[in-house]
C-alpha positions as a printed NumPy array, in Angstrom:
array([[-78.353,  57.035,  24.623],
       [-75.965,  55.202,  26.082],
       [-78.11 ,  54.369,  29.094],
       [-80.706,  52.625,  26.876],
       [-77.725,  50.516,  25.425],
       [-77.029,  49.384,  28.629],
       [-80.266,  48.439,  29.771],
       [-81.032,  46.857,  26.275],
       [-78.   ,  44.663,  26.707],
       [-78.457,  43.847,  29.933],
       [-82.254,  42.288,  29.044],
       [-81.364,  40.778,  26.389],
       [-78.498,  39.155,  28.021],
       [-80.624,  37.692,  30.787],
       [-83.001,  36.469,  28.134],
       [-79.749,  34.953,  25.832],
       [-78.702,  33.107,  28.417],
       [-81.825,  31.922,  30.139],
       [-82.038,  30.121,  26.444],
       [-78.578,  29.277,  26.253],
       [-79.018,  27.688,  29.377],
       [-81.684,  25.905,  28.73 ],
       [-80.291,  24.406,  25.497],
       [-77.032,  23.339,  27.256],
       [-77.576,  22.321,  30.896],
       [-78.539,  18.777,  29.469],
       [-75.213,  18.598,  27.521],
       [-73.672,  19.413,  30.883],
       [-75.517,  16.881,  32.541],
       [-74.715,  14.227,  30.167],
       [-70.735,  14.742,  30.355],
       [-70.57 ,  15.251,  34.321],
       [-73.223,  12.596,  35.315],
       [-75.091,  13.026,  38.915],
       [-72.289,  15.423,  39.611],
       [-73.585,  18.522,  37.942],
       [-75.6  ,  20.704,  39.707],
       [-79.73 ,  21.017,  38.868],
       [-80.279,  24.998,  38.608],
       [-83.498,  24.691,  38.534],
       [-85.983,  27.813,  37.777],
       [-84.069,  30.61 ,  39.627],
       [-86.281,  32.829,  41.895],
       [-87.353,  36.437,  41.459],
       [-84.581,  37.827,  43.407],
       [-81.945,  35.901,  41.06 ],
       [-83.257,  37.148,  38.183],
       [-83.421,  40.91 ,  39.424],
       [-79.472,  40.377,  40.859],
       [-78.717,  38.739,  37.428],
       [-80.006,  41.413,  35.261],
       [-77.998,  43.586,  37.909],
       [-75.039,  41.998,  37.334],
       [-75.324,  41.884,  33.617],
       [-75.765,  46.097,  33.685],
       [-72.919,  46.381,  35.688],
       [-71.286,  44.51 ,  32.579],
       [-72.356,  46.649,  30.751],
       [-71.562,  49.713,  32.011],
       [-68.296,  48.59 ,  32.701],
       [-67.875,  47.604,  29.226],
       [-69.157,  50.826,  27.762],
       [-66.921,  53.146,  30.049],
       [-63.871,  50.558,  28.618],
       [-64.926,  51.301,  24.819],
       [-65.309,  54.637,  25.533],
       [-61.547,  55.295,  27.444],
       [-60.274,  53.485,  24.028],
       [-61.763,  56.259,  22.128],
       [-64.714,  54.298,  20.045],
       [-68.096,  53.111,  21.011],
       [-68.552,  51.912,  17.509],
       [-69.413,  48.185,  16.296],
       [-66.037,  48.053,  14.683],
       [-64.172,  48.462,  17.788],
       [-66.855,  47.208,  21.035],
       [-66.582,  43.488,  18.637],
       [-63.318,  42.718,  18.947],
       [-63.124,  44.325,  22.471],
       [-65.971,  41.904,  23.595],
       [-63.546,  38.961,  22.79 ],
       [-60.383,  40.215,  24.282],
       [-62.446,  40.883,  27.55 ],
       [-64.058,  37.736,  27.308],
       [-60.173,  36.053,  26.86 ],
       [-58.813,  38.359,  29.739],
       [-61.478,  38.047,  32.298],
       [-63.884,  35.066,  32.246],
       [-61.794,  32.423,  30.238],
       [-58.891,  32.948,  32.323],
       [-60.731,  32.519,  35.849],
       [-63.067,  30.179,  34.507],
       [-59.607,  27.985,  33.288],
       [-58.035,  28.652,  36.628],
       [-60.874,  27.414,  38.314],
       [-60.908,  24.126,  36.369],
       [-56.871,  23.737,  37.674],
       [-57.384,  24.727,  40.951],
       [-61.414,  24.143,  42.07 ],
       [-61.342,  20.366,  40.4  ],
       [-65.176,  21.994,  38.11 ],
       [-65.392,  20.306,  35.37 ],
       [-64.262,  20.983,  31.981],
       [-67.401,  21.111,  30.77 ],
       [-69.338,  23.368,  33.387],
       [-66.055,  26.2  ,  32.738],
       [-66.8  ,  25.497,  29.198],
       [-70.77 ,  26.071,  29.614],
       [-70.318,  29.335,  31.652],
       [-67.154,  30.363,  29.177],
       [-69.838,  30.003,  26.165],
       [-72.778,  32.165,  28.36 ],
       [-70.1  ,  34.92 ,  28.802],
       [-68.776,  35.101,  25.291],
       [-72.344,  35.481,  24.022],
       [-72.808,  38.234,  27.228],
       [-70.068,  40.215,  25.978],
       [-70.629,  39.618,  22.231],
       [-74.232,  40.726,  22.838],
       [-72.947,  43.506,  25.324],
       [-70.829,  45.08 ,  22.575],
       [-73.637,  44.985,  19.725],
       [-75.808,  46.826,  22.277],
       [-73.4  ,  49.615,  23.393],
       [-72.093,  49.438,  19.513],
       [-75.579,  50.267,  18.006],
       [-77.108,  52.355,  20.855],
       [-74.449,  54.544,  21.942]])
């Protein structure tokens, strides 16, 4: 069942933050001027590599939960934010100090993965 966690996360993920996306690319674009970058409509291939990527997540976050012990709601929530602190805050931070992006592009990406990872862990929470 786990499997079918995975792949529901890893949709729904894709389809979260095509929306999030959406919503907040113009927020971007208003606080980093011609500078930010115009994504555009990705092609096919992105997408399939993207909802790739997101399974790999996944996966990675389910075999985590599991190695702790729990696979339950109560314990993939709060695991989802210490990942999200650990891993993508922390690079996406370090890349602000030392690849001059903007505060507010780290801050865009920083808000896709939280919901990745918050969505990630209701998935593998419910469906394991």
């Amino acid at each position: 069942m786990i499997v079918v966690g995975i792949a529901a996360a890893a949709l729904a993920a894709f389809v979260l933050s095509s929306v999030y996306y959406a919503v907040v690319t113009p927020l971007e674009q208003k606080a980093v001027g011609p500078a930010a970058l115009d994504r555009g409509r990705p092609a096919a291939w992105k997408v399939v590599v993207e909802v790739l990527r997101t399974a790999l997540v996944a996966a990675m976050f389910a075999w985590v939960a599991d190695r702790g012990g729990e696979l339950s709601l109560g314990h993939t929530l709060p695991l989802a934010l210490v990942l999200w602190v650990g891993f993508p805050f922390v690079l996406l931070t370090g890349s602000v100090i030392w690849e001059k992006v903007h505060p507010a592009t780290a801050a865009l990406h920083a808000g896709d993965w939280l919901l990745k990872l918050v969505l990630i862990a209701v998935a593998v929470g419910l469906l394991h």
